[in-house]
C-alpha positions in Angstrom: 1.4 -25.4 -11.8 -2.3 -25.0 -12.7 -4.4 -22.6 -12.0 -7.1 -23.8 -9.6 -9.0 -20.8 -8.2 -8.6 -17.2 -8.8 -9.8 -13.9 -7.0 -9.0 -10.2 -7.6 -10.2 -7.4 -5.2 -9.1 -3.8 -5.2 -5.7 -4.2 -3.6 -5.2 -8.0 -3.9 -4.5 -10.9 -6.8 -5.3 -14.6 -4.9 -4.4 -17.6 -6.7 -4.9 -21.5 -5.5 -2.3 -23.5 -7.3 -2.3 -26.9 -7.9 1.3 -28.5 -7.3 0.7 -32.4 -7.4 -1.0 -33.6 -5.0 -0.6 -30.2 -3.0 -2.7 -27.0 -3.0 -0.6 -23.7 -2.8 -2.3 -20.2 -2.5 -0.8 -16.8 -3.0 -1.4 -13.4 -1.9 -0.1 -10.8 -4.8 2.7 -13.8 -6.5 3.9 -14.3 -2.3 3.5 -17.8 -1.2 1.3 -18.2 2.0 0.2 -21.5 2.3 0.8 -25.0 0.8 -1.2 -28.3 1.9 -1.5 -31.4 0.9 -4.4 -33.8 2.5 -1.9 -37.0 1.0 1.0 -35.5 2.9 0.9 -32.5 4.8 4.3 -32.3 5.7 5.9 -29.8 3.3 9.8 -29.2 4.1 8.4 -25.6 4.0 8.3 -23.4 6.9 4.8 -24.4 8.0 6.5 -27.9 9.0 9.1 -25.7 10.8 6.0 -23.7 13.4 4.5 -27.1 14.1 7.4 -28.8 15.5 8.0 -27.0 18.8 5.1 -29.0 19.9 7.3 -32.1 20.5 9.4 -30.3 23.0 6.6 -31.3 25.3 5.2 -35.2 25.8 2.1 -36.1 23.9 -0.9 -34.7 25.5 0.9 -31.0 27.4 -0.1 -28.8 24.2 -3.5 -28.8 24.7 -4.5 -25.4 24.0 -2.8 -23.4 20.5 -3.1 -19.9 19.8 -2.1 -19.2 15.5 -1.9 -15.5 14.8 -2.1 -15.3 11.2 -3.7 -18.3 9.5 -3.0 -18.2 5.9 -4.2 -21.3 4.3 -4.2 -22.9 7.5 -1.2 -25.4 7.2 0.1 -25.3 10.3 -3.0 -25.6 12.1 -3.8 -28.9 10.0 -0.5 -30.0 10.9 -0.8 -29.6 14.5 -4.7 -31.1 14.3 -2.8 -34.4 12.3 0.5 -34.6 14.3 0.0 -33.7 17.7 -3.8 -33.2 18.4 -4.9 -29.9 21.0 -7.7 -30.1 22.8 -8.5 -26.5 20.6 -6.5 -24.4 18.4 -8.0 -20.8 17.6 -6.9 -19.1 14.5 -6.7 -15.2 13.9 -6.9 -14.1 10.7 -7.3 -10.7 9.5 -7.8 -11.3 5.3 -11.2 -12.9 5.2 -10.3 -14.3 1.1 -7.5 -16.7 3.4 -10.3 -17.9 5.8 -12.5 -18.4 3.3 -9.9 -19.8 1.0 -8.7 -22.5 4.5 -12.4 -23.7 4.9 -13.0 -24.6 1.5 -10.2 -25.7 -0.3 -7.9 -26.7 2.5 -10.8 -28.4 4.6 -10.0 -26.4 7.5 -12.6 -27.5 10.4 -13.9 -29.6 12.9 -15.1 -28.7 16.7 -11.3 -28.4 17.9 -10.6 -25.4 15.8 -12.0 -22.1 16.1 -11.4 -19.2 13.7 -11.7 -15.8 14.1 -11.6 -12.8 11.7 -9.5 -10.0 13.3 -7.0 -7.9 13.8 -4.5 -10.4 16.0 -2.4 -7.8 17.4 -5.8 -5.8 18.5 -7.8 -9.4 19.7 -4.8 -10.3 21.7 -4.5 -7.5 23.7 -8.2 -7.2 24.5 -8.3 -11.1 24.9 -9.3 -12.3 28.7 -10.0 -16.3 28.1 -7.6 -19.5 29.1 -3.8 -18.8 28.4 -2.4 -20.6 25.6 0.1 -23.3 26.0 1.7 -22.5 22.2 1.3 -19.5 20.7 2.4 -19.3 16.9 3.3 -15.7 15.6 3.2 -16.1 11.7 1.7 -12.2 10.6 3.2 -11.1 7.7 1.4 -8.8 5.0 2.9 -7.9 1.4 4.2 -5.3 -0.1 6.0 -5.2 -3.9 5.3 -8.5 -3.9 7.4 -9.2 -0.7 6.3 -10.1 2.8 6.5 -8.2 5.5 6.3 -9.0 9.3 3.3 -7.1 11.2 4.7 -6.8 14.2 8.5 -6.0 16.0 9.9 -8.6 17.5 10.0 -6.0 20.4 9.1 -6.3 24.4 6.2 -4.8 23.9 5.0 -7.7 21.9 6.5 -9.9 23.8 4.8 -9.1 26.7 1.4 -9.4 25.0 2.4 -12.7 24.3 3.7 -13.4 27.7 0.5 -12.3 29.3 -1.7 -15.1 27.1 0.9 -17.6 27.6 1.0 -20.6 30.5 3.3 -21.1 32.9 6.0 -23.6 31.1 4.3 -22.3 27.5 5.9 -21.9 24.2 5.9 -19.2 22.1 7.3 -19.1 18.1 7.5 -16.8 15.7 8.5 -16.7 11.9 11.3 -14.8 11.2 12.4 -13.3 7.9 16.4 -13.2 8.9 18.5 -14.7 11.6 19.5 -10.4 12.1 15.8 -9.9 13.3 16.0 -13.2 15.4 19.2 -12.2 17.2 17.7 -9.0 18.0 14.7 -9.8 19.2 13.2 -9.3 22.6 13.3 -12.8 23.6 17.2 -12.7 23.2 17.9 -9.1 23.9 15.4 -7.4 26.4 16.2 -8.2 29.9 13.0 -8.1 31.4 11.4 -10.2 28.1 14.6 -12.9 27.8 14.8 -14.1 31.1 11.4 -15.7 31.4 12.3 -18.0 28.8 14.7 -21.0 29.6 15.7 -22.1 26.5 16.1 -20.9 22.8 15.7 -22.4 19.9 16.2 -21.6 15.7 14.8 -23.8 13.5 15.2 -23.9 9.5 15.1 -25.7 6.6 16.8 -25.8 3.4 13.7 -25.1 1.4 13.2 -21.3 2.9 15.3 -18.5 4.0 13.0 -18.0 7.1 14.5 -18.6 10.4 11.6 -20.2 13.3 12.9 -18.6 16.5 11.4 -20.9 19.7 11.0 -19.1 23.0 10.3 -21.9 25.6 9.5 -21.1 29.4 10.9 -24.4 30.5 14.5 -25.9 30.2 15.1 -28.8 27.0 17.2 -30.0 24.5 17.5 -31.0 21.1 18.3 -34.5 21.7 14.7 -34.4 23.2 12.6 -32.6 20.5 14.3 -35.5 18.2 14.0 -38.8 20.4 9.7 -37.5 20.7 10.1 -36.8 16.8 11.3 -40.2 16.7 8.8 -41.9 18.8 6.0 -40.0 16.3 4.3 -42.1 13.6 4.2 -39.6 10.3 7.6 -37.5 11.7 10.9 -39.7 11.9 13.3 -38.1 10.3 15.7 -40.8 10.6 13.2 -42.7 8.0 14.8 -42.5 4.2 10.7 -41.7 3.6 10.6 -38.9 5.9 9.8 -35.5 4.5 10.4 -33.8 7.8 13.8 -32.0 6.9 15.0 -29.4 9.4 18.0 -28.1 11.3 17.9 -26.6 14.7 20.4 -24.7 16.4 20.3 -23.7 20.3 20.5 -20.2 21.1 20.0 -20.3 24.8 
């Protein structure tokens, strides 16, 4: 891969990668983001946040909350594939944002980005709830990253309080341990407001996608509106959209 871009701060190392026709940047050697204007859709985990969105018919999403930005893949995927009215990004690292607005082309009048501390601007947020919210906060550490947040019902009920009424919320999860004990499985007064479970993966990353959705739905369906997608058919021989999805509720 060749080296496209390169910044060094006091505590960081960012590179932009070239990989084909795709970009890649990374945070101290940890991949964050890949993206590629040709064909966005990755195989990677990015692909994996996106998809939740065709639980719902076209149109229902209109409003996308992305804690943690990154390069900004998953917001261009959602802007491509399923269109919001707006999606506002939170982004703590402002090298990333600067990084997603000029090499990633990360803009346009339905996208709003914010630098902040997500966990801090959610709970002092008072706007229109959110009908997804994406929860994709990692830092590094050794070269490893780390989740920002528990997967507690603390969190969970900040989410919950941002999130409308037959909303979605999914995180990124490291391990399917940390899925299976998280609060939107395991804490009563956080599980039951959700009415159907989902793990997503994909056999390019060991991360596991948990999908908390406040309204009842199947597989069968998020496939048959995958289906009916130009760009996403993964019956299609041409289809990069690889994933697997297990119910968990």
């Amino acid at each position: 891969m060749a080296l496209i871009w390169k910044k060094q701060t006091k505590n960081a190392v960012y590179e932009l990668r070239s990989a084909g026709s795709s970009l890649r940047l990374y945070t101290n050697n940890v991949f964050h983001t890949q993206y590629s204007p040709k064909n966005s859709l990755t195989g990677h985990v990015w692909d994996l946040l996106m998809l939740p969105a065709f639980f719902y018919q076209p149109g229902e999403i209109k409003r996308v909350l992305v804690l943690g930005v990154g390069g900004g893949a998953v917001l261009q995927l959602l802007k491509e594939f399923s269109g919001p009215d707006k999606i506002t990004g939170i982004e703590l690292n402002p090298v990333h944002l600067y990084v997603a607005r000029k090499f990633f082309n990360l803009k346009g009048k339905d996208i709003q980005l914010y630098q902040a501390d997500a966990v801090s601007w959610l709970k002092s947020y008072k706007g229109e709830k959110f009908d997804m919210i994406i929860d994709d906060l990692f830092y590094e550490e050794d070269g490893e990253p780390l989740p920002v947040t528990k997967a507690n019902g603390i969190w969970f009920t900040d989410m919950l309080k941002h999130l409308s009424r037959e909303g979605v919320i999914v995180r990124n999860f490291l391990s399917k341990d940390e899925l299976m004990q998280s609060a939107g499985l395991r804490h009563k007064s956080v599980s039951h407001r959700f009415k159907s479970v989902f793990q997503l993966g994909s056999c390019l990353d060991e991360n596991f996608v948990g999908v908390f959705l406040r309204r009842k739905v199947t597989a069968r369906l998020l496939r048959k509106r995958l289906m009916e997608t130009p760009g996403l058919n993964p019956a299609l021989k041409t289809s990069r959209l690889r994933y697997r999805i297990r119910c968990l509720k």
